[in-house]
py3Dmol code that shows the C-alpha trace and the ligand (Angstrom):
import py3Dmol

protein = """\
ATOM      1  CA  UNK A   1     -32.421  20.740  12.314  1.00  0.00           C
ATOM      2  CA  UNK A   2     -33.705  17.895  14.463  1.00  0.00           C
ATOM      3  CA  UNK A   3     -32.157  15.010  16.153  1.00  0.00           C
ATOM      4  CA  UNK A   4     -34.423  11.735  16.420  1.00  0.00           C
ATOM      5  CA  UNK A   5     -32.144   9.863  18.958  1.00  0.00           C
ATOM      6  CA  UNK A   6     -33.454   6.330  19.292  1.00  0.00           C
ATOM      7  CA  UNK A   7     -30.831   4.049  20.799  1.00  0.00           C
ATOM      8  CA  UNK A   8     -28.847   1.368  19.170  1.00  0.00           C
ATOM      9  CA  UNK A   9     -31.697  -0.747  17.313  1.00  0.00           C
ATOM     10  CA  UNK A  10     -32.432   2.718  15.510  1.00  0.00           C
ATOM     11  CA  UNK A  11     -30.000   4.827  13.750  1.00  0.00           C
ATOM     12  CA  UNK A  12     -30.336   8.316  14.818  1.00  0.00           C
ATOM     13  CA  UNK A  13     -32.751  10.244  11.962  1.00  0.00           C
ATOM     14  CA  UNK A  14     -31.786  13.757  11.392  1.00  0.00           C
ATOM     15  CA  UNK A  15     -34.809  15.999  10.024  1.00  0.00           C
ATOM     16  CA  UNK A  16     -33.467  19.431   8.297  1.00  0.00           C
ATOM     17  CA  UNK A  17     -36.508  21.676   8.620  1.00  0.00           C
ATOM     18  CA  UNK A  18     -38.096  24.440   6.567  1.00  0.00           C
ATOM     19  CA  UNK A  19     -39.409  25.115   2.947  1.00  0.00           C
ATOM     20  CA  UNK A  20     -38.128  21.407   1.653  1.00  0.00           C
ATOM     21  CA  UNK A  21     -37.678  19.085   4.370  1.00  0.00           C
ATOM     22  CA  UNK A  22     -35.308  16.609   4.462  1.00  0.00           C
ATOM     23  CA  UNK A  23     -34.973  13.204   6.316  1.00  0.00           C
ATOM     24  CA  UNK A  24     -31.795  11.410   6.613  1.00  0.00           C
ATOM     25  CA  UNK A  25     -31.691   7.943   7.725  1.00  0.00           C
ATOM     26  CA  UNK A  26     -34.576   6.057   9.120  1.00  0.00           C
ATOM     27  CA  UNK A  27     -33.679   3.584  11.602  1.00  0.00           C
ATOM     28  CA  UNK A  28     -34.631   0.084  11.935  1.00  0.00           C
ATOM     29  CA  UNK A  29     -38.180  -1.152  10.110  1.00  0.00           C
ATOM     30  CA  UNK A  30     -39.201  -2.448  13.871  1.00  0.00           C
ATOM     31  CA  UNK A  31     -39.581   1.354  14.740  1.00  0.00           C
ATOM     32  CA  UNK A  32     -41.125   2.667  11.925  1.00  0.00           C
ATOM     33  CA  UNK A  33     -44.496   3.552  12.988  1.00  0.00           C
ATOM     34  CA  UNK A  34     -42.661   5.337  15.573  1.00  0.00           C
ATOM     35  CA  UNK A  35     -40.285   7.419  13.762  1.00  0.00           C
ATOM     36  CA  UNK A  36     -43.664   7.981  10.815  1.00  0.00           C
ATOM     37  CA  UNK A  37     -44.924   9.641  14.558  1.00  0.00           C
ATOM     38  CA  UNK A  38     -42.166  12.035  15.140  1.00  0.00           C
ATOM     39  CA  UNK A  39     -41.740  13.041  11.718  1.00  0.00           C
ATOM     40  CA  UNK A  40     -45.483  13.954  11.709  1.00  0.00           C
ATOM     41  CA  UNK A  41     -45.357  16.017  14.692  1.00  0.00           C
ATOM     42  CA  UNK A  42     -41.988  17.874  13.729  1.00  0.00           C
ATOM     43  CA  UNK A  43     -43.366  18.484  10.418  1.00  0.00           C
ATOM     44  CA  UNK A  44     -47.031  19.186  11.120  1.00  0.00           C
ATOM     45  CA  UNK A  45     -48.758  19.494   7.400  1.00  0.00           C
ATOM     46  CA  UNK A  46     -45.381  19.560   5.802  1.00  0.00           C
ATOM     47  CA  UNK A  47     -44.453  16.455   3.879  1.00  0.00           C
ATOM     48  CA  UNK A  48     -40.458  15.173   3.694  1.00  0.00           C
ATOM     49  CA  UNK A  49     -39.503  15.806  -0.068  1.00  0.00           C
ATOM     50  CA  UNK A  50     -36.373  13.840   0.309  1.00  0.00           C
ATOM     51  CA  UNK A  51     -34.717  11.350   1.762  1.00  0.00           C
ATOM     52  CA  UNK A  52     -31.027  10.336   2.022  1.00  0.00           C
ATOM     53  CA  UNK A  53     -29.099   7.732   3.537  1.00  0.00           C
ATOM     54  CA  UNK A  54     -25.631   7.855   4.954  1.00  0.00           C
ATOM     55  CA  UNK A  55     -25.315   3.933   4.204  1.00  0.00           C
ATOM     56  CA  UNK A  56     -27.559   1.147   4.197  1.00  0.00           C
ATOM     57  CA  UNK A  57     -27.268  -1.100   7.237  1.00  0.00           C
ATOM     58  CA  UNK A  58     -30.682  -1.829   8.604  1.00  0.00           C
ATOM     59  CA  UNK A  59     -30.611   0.139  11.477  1.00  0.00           C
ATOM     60  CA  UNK A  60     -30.029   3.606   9.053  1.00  0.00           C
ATOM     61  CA  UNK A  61     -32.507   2.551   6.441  1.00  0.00           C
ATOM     62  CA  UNK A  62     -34.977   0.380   7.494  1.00  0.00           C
ATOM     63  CA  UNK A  63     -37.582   2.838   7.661  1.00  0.00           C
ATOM     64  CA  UNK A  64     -37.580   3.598   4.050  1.00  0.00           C
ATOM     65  CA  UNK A  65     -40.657   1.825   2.509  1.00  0.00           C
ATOM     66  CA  UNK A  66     -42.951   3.024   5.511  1.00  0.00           C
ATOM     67  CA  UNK A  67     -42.011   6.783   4.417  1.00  0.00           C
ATOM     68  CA  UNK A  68     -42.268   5.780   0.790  1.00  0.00           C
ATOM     69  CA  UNK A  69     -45.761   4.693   1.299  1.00  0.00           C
ATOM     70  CA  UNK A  70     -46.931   7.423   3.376  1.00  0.00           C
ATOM     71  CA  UNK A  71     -45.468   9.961   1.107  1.00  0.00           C
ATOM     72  CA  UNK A  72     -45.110   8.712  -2.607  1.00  0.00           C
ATOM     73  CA  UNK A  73     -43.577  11.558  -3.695  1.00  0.00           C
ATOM     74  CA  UNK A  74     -40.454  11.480  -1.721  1.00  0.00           C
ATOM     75  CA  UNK A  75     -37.373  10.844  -3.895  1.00  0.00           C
ATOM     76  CA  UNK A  76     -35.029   8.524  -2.065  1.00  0.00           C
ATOM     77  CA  UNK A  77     -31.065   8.943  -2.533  1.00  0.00           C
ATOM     78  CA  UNK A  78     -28.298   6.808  -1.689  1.00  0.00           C
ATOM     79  CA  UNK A  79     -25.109   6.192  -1.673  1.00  0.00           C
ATOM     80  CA  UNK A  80     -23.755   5.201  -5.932  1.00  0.00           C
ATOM     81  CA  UNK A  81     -21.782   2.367  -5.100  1.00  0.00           C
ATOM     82  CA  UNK A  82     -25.176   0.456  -3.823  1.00  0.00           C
ATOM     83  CA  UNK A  83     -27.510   2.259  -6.110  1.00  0.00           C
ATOM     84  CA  UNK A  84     -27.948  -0.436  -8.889  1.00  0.00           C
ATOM     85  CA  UNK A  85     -28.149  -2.939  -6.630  1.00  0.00           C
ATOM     86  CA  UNK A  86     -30.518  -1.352  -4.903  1.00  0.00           C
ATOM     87  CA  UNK A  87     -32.603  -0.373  -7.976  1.00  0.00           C
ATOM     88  CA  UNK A  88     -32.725  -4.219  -8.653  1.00  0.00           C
ATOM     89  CA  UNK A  89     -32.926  -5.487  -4.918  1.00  0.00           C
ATOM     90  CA  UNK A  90     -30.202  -8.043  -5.438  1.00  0.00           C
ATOM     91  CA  UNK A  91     -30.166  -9.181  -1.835  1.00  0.00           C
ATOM     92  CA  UNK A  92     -26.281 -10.494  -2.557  1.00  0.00           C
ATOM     93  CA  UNK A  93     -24.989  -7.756  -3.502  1.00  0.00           C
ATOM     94  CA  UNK A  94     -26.725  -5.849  -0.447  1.00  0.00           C
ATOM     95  CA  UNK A  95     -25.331  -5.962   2.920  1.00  0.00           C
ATOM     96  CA  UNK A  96     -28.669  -7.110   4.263  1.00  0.00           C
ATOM     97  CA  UNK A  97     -27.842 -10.743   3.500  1.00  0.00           C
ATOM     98  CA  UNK A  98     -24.644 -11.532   4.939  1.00  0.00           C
ATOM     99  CA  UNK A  99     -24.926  -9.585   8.172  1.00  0.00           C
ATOM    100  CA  UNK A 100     -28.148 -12.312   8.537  1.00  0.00           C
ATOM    101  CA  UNK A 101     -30.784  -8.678   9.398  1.00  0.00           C
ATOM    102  CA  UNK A 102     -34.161  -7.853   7.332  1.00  0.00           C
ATOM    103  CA  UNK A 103     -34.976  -4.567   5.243  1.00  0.00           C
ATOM    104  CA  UNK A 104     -38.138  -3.983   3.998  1.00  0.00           C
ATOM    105  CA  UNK A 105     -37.588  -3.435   0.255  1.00  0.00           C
ATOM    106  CA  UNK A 106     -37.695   0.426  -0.971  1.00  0.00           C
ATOM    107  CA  UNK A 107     -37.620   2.115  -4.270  1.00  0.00           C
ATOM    108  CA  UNK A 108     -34.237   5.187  -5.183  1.00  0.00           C
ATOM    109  CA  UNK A 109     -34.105   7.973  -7.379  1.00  0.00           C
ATOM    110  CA  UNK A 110     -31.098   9.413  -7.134  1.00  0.00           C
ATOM    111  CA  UNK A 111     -27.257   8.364  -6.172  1.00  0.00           C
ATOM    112  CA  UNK A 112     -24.821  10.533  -3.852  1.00  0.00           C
ATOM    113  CA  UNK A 113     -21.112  10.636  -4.680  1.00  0.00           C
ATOM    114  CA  UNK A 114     -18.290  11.534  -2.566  1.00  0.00           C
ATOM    115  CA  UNK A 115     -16.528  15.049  -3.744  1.00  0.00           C
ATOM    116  CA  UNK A 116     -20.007  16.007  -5.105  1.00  0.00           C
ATOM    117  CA  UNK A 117     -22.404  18.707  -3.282  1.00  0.00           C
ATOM    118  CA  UNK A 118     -26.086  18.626  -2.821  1.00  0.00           C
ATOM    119  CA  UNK A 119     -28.913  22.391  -1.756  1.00  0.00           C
ATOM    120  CA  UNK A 120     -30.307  20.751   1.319  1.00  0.00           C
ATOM    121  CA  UNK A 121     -32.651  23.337   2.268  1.00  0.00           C
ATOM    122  CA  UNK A 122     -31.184  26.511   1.095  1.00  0.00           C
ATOM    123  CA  UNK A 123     -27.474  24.755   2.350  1.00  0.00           C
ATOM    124  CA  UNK A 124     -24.875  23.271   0.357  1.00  0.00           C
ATOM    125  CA  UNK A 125     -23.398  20.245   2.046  1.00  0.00           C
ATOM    126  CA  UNK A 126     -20.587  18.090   1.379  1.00  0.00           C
ATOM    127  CA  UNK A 127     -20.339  14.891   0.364  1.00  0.00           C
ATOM    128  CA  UNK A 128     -17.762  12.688   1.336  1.00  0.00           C
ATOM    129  CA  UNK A 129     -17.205   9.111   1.322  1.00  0.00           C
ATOM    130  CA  UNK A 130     -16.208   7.518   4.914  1.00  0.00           C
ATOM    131  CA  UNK A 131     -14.530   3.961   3.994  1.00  0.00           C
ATOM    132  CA  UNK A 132     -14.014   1.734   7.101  1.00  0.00           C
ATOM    133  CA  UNK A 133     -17.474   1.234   8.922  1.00  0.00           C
ATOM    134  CA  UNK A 134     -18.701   0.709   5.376  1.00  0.00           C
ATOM    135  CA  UNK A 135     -17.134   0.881   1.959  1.00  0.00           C
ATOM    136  CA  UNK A 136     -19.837   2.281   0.526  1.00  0.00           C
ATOM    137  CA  UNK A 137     -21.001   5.227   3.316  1.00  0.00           C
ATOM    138  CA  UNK A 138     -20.802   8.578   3.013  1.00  0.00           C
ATOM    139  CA  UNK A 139     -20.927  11.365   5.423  1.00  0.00           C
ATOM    140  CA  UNK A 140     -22.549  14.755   4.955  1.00  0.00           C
ATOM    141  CA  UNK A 141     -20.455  18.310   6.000  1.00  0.00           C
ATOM    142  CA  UNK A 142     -22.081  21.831   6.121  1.00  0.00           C
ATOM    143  CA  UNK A 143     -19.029  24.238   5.876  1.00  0.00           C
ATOM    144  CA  UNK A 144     -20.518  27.231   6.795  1.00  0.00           C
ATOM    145  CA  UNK A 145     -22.007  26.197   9.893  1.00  0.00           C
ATOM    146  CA  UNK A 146     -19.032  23.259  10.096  1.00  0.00           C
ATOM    147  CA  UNK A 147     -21.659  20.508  10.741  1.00  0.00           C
ATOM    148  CA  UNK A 148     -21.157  16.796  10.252  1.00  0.00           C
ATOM    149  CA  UNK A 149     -23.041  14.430   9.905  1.00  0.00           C
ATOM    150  CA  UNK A 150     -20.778  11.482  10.515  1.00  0.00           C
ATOM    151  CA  UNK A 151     -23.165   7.961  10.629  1.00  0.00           C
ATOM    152  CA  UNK A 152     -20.929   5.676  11.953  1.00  0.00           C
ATOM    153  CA  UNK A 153     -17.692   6.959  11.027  1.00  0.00           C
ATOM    154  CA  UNK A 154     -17.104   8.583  14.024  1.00  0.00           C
ATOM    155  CA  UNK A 155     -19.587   8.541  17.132  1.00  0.00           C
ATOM    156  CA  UNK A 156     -19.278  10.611  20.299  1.00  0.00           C
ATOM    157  CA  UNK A 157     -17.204   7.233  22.058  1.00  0.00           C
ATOM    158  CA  UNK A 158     -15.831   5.177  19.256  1.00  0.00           C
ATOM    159  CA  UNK A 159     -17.571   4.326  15.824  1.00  0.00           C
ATOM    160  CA  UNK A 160     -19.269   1.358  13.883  1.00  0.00           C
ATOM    161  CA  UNK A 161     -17.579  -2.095  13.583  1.00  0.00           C
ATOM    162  CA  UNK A 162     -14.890  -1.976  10.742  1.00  0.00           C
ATOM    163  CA  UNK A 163     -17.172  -4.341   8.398  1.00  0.00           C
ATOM    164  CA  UNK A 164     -14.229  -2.821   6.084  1.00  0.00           C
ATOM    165  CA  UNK A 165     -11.626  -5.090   7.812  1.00  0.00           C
ATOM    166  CA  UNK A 166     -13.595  -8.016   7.857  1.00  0.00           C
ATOM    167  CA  UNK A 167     -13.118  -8.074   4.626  1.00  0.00           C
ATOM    168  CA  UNK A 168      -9.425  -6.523   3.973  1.00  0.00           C
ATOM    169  CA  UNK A 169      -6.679  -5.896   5.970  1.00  0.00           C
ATOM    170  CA  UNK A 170      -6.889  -2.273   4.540  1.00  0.00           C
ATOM    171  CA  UNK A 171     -10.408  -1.818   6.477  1.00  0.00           C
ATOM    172  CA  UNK A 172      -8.111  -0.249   9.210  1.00  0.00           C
ATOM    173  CA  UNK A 173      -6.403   1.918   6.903  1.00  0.00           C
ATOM    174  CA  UNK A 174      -9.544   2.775   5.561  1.00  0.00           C
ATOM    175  CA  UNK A 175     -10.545   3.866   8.837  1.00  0.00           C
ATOM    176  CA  UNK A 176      -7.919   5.964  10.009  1.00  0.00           C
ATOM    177  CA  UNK A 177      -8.091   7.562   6.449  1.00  0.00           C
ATOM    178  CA  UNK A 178     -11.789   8.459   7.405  1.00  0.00           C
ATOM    179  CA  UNK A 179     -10.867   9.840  10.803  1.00  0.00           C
ATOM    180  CA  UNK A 180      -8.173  12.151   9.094  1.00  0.00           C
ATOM    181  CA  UNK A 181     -11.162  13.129   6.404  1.00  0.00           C
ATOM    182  CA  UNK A 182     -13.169  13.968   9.591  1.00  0.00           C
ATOM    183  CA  UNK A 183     -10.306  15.955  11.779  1.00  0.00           C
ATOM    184  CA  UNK A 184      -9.558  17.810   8.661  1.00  0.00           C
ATOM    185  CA  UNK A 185     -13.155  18.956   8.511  1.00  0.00           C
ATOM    186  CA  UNK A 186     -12.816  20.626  11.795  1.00  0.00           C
ATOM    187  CA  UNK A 187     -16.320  20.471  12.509  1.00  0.00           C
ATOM    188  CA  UNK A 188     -17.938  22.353  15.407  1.00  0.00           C
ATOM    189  CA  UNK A 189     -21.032  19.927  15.847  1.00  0.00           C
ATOM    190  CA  UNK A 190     -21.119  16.195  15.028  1.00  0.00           C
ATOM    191  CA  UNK A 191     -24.741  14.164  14.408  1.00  0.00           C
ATOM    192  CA  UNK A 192     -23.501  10.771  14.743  1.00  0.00           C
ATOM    193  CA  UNK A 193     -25.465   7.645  13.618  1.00  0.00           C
ATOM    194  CA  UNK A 194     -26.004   6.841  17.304  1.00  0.00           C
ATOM    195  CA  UNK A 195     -26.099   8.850  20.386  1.00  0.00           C
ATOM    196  CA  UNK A 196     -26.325  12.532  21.337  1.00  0.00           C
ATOM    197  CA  UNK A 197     -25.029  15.301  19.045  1.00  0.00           C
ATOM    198  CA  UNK A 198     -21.633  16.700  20.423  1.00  0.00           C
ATOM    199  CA  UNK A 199     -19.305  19.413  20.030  1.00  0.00           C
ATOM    200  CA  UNK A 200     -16.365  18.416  21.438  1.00  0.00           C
ATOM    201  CA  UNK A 201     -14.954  17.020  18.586  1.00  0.00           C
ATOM    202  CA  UNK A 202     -11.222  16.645  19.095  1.00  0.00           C
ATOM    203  CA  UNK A 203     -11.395  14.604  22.087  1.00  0.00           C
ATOM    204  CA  UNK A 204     -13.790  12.245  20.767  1.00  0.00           C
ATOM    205  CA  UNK A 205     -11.260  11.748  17.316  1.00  0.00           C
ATOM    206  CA  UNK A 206      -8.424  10.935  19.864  1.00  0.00           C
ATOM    207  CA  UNK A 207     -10.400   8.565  21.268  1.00  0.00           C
ATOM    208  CA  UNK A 208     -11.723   7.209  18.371  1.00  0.00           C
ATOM    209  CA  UNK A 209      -7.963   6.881  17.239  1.00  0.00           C
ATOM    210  CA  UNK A 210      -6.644   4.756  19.544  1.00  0.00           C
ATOM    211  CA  UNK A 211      -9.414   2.288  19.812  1.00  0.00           C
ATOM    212  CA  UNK A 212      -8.422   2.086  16.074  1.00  0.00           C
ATOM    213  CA  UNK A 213      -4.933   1.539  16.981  1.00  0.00           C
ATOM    214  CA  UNK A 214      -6.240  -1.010  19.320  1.00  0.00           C
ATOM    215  CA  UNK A 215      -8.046  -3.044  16.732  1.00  0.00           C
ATOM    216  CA  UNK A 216      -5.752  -2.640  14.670  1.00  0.00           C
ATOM    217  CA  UNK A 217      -3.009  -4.692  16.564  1.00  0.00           C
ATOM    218  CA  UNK A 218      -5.648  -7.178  17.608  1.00  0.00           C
ATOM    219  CA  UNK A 219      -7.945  -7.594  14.351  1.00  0.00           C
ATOM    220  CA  UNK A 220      -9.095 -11.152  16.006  1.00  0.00           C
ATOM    221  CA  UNK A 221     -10.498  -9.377  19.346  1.00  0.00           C
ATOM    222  CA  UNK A 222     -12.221  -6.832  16.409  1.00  0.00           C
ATOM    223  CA  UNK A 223     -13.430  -9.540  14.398  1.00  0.00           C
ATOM    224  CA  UNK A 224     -15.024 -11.056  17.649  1.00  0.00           C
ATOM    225  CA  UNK A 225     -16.600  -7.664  18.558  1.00  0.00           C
ATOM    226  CA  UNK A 226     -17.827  -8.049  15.014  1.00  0.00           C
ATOM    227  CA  UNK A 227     -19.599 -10.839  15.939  1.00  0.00           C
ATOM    228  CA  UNK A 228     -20.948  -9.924  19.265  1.00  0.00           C
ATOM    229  CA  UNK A 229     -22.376  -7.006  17.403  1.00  0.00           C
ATOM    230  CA  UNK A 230     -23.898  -8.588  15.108  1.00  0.00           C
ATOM    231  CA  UNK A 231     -25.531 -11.323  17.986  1.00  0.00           C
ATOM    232  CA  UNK A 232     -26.706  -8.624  19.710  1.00  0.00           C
ATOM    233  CA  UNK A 233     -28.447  -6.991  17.177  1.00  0.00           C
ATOM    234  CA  UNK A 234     -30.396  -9.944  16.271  1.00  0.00           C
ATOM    235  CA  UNK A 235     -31.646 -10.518  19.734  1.00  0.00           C
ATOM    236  CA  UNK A 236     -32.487  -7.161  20.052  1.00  0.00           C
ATOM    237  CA  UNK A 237     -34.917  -7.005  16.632  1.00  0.00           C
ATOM    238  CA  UNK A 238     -36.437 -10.450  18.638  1.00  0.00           C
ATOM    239  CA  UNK A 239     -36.162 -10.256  22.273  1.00  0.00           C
ATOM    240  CA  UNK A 240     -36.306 -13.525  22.675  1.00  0.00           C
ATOM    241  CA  UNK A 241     -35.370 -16.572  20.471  1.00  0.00           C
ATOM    242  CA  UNK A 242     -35.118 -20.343  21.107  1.00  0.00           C
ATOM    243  CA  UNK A 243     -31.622 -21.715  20.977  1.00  0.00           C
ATOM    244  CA  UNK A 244     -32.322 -23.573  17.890  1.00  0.00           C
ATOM    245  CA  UNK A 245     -34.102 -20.754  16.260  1.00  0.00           C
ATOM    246  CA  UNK A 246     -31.051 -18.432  16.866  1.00  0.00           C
ATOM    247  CA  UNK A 247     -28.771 -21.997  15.695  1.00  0.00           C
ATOM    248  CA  UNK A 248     -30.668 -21.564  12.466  1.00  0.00           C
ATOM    249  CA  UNK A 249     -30.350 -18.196  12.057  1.00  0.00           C
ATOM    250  CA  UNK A 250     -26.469 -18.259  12.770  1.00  0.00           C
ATOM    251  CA  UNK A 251     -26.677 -20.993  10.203  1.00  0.00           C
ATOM    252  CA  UNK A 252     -27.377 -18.727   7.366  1.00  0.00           C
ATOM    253  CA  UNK A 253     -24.929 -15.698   8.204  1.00  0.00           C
ATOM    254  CA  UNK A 254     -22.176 -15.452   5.946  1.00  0.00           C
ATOM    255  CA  UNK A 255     -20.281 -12.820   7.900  1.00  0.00           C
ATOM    256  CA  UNK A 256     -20.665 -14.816  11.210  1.00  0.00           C
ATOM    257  CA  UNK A 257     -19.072 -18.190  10.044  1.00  0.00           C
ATOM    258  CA  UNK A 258     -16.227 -16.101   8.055  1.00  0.00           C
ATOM    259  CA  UNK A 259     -15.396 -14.553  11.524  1.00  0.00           C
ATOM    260  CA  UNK A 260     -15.270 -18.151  13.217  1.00  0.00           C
ATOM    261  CA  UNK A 261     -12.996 -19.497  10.282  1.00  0.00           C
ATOM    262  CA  UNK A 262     -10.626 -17.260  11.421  1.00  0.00           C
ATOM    263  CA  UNK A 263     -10.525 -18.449  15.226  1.00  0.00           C
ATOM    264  CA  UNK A 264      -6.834 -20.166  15.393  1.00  0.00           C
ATOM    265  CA  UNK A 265      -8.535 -23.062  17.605  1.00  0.00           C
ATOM    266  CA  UNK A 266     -10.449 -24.295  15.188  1.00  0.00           C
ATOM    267  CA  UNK A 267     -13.698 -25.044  17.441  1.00  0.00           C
ATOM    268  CA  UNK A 268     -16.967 -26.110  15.785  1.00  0.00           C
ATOM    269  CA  UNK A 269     -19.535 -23.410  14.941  1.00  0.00           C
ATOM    270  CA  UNK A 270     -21.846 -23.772  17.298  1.00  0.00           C
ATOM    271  CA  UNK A 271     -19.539 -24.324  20.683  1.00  0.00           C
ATOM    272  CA  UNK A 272     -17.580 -21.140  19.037  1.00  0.00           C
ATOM    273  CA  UNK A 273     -21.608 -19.543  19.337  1.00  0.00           C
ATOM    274  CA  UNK A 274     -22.451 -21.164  22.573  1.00  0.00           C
ATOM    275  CA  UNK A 275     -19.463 -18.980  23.454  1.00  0.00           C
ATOM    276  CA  UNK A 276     -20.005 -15.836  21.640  1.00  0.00           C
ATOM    277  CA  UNK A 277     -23.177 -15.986  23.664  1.00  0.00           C
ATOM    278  CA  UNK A 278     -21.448 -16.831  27.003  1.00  0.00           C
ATOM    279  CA  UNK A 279     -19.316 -13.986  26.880  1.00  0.00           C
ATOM    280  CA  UNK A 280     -22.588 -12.109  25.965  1.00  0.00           C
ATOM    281  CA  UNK A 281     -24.173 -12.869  28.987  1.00  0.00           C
ATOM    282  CA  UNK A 282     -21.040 -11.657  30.836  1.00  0.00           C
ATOM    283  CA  UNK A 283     -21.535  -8.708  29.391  1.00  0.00           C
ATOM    284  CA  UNK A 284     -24.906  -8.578  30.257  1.00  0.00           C
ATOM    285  CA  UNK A 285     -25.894  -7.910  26.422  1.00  0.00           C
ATOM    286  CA  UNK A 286     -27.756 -10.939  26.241  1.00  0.00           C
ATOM    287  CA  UNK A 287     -29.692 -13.777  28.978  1.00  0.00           C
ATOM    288  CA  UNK A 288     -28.836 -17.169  28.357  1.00  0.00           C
ATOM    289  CA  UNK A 289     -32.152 -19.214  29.888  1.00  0.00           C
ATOM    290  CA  UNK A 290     -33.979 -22.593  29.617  1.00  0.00           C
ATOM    291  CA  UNK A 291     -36.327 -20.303  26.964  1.00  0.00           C
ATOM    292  CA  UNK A 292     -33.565 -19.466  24.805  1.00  0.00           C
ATOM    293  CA  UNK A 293     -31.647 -16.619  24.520  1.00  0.00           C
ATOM    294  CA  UNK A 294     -33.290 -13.405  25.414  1.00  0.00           C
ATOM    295  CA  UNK A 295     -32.155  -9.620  25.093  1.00  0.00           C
ATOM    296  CA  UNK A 296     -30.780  -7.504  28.213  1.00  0.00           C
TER     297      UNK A 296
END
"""
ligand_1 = """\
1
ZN
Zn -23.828 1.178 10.125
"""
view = py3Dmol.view(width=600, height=400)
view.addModel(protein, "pdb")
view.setStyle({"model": 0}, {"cartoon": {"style": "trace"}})
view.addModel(ligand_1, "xyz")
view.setStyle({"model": 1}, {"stick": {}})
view.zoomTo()
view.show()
């Protein structure tokens, strides 16, 4: 079992090696020729026969259609609750659209269901479904060895933004359910979506709990952090955009001017971005500059 750890832009990809190789998640389309690299030398003359996907933000699956077309045999599965809409590449009914990111289009065969089990390689994992991150994720468990593969549900400090509770108030509940799902696993190694794999697992559920508990008393601050993410993802895929350029793009973002509606003060749209950016730049995330606004 390999971990391709490849930063925040990039989902993690883990390869399970041997007689029928599987890939799970591909990162973000920008680094495709690079993961098509690693896969190649991991798996010498071997060729992937399958590939799943924990959930399909565009960091986890935007690799897809490059490992489609290098290998047209590989049968692609995904989560059910997406699968038709998938199938028919309804960009509405994908998360693609709203969070305002790209993903090459790619073809599925086959849907994964929570409570259901799938041979990976001579091992019979899990599958569970992770609410909270995103409704429609699911995580993968290995009993026998107690792995887990957790996207991100749970990473080593923290986990995803609750996308869950941008929508509902129950995306928190949804959460914590997750995190009991998880602790009642008892896994001995955790492959997150992002970062290094890790073993010490109780610690990292503790402290994934009470930045829950945090959010949840301040689900403005989250919905914020929602937003920053989001910001930051997009400069990240560009590097550098012109402030009108990243204007227009904010423009067409669903989940961005949901989050401002919510601000009490009831600022326009773009000072509430010039400040979403300013507190960016605090953060060093992002460079604010006579150009535009550039990564960090
Ligand atoms: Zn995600």
């Amino acid at each position: 079992m390999v971990v391709l750890e490849r930063g925040w832009l990039s989902s993690n990809t883990i390869v399970l090696l041997g007689a029928d190789p599987v890939v799970i998640d591909t990162g973000h389309h920008r680094h495709a020729e690079q993961l098509l690299a690693l896969l190649e030398h991991w798996l010498g003359e071997q060729h992937p026969q399958r590939l799943l996907n924990t959930h399909l933000h565009s960091d986890h699956c935007g690799g897809n259609a490059r490992l489609q077309a290098r290998w047209p045999q590989l049968l692609t599965l995904i989560p059910h609750c997406v699968f038709e809409a998938t199938k028919e590449w309804s960009p509405s009914r994908l998360p693609f659209e709203s969070t305002g990111q790209n993903c090459p289009r790619f073809a599925v065969h086959a849907a994964l269901r929570g409570g259901q089990e799938i041979i990976l390689n001579g091992r019979t994992w899990e599958i569970h479904e992770c609410p909270g991150h995103d409704a429609d994720g699911v995580l993968f468990f290995e009993p026998r060895e107690r792995i887990l593969i957790s996207a991100d549900a749970l990473w080593e400090n923290g986990f995803g933004v609750l996308f869950d509770a941008l929508e509902s108030e129950f995306g928190f509940d949804a959460q914590e359910q997750t995190l009991d799902l998880i602790e009642s696993l008892q896994a001995r190694w955790v492959l997150p979506g992002h970062g290094r794999a890790f073993q010490e697992v109780k610690p990292s559920i503790a402290r994934a709990r009470s930045r829950l508990a945090h959010w949840r008393q301040h689900p403005l601050s989250h919905a914020e952090h929602a937003a920053h993410v989001l910001i930051k993802f997009h400069v990240m895929v560009h590097q550098n955009l012109a402030l009108q350029e990243f204007m227009s793009w904010a423009d067409q973002v669903s989940l961005l001017k949901r989050i401002h509606a919510q601000d009490p003060r009831g600022i326009e749209f773009e000072a509430w971005l010039l400040e979403r950016l300013d507190v960016l730049c605090a953060k060093k995330a992002v460079q604010l500059t006579p150009q535009g606004v550039l990564d960090a």
